[in-house]
N, C-alpha and C positions, 0 to 999 in steps of 0.2 A: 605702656608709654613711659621709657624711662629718660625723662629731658633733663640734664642737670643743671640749677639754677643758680645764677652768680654767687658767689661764697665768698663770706667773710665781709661783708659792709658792713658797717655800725654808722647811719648817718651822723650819730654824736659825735663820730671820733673824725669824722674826715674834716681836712681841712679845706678853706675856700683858694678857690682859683680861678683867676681869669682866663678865658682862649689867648691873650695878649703875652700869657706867659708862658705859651708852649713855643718850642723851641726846636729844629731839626735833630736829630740823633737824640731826645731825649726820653728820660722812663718819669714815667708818672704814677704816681700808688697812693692810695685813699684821699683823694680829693673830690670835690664838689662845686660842679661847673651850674653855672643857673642864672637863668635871665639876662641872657646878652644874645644879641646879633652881628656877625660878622658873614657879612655874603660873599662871594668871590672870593674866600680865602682860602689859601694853599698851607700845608701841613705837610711832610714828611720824615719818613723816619722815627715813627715814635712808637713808646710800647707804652700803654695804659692800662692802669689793672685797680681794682678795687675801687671803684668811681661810680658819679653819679650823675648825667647829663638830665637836666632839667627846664624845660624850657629855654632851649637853647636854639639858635636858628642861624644855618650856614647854609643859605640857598647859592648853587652855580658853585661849589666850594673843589677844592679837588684834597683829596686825602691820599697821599701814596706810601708805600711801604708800613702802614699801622696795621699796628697788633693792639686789638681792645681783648681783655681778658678779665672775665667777674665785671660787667660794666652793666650797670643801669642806664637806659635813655625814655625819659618820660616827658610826654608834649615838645617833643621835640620835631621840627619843620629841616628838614635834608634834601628838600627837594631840588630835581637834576642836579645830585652831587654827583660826582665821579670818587666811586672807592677803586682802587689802582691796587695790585698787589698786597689784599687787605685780609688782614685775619681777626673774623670774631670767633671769642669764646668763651661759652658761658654768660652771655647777654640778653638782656630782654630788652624789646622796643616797646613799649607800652602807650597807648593812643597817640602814637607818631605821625609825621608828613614823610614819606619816602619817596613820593611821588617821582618817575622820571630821575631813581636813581641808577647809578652804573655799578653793579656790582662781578659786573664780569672776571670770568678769571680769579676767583677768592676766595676763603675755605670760610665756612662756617659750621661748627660743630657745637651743638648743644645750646639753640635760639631758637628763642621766643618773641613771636608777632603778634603781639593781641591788642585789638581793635585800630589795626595802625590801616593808614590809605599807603598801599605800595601798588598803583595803578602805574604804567607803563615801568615796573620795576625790571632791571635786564640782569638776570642770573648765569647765563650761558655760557660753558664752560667753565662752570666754578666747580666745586668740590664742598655738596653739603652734608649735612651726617647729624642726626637725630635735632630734627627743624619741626619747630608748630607754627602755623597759621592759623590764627583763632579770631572769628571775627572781626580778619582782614579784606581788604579787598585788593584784590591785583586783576583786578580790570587792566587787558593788553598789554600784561605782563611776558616775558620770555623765557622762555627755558628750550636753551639746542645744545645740547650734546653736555648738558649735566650730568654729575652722578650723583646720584642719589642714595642715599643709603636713612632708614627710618625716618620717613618725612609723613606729616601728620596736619591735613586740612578740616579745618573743623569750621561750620557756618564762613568759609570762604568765597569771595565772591571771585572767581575765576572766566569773567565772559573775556570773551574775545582772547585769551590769554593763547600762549603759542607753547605746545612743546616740539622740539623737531630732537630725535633719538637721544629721550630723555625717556626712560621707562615708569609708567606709572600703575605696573603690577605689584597686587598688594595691595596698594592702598585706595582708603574709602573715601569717595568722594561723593555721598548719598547725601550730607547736607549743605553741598557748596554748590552754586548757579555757574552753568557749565555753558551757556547759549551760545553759540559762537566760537566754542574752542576749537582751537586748529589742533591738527593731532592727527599720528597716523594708527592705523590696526596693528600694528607691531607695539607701538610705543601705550596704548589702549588696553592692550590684552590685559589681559588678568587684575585689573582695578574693578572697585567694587562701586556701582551704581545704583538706583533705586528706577525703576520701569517709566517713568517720567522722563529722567534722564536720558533713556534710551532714545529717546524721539530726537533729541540734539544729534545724535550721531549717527542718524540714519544715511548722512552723507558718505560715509566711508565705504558702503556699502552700495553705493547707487541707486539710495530707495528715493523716493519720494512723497508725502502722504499727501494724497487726495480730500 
């Protein structure tokens, strides 16, 4: 599991910043955003790198054209944000709210989800590439016609979640709760389960247990 982890923060060295002070077309480098809320806010065109989101909370917000790169986000609340043509890289969510966010359509390469709620989180059609899920939950989360490339679920909680030709060969999903997932035999194949599991996906097969 080779995930690579934001690089180069020194929270000594960054400076303070308010969301008040981001600006369209602008770059942003070693700062540290913390304890504000602005809801319904619109943001685009930005590229942020070296940074530090911290209890920071932008419910209903819309983010277009951002590139986050090396970013930390801790207790931070995003929920139903729309991410619009969005690039992460090298970030970590760390006991986040993502709840009913829009991540459609956006690359993310080399993140980390750990203990965050991404319940009705919508992936589909994005483009992701060496992803952990750790002790998240994406309860009737989405994923159709993702790619996927080294994605890595660990005590995830996946009910109800949806993949439609999103392939999830390869990988292990023997300690994540799978009750209700949508999913077809193609996109199934070759993921690895534990015999418990098996009973959730007796659907695909037209069984039924008495």
């Amino acid at each position: 599991m080779s995930i690579l982890k934001p690089q180069n923060i020194h929270i000594e060295k960054l400076k303070i910043m308010n969301l008040d002070d981001l600006k369209d077309n602008d770059k942003v480098n070693y700062c540290n955003f913390e304890k504000e809320e602005d809801n319904d806010s619109k943001f685009y065109d930005i590229e942020i790198e070296n940074c530090i989101f911290t209890n920071i909370i932008i419910q209903k917000g819309m983010l277009e054209k951002i590139a986050f790169k090396d970013v930390i986000f801790e207790q931070c609340n995003f929920s139903n944000t729309e991410f619009i043509d969005t690039t992460f890289i090298r970030c970590e969510f760390k006991n986040c709210k993502i709840s009913g966010c829009n991540f459609a359509d956006n690359r993310l390469f080399n993140v980390t989800f750990i203990e965050t709620n991404a319940s009705y989180m919508n992936l589909s059609m994005s483009n992701i590439e060496n992803i952990i899920f750790e002790n998240t939950v994406l309860k009737n989360s989405c994923f159709q016609e993702t790619k996927t490339k080294n994605i890595f679920f660990e005590n995830t909680d996946l009910t109800q979640s949806k993949f439609f030709k999103t392939s999830l060969k390869g990988i292990d999903l023997s300690s994540c709760k799978i009750e209700g997932i949508a999913i077809s035999i193609e996109d199934i194949k070759g993921a690895i389960i534990d015999q418990f599991q098996a009973v959730d996906l007796l659907y695909l097969i037209g069984v039924k247990l008495k």
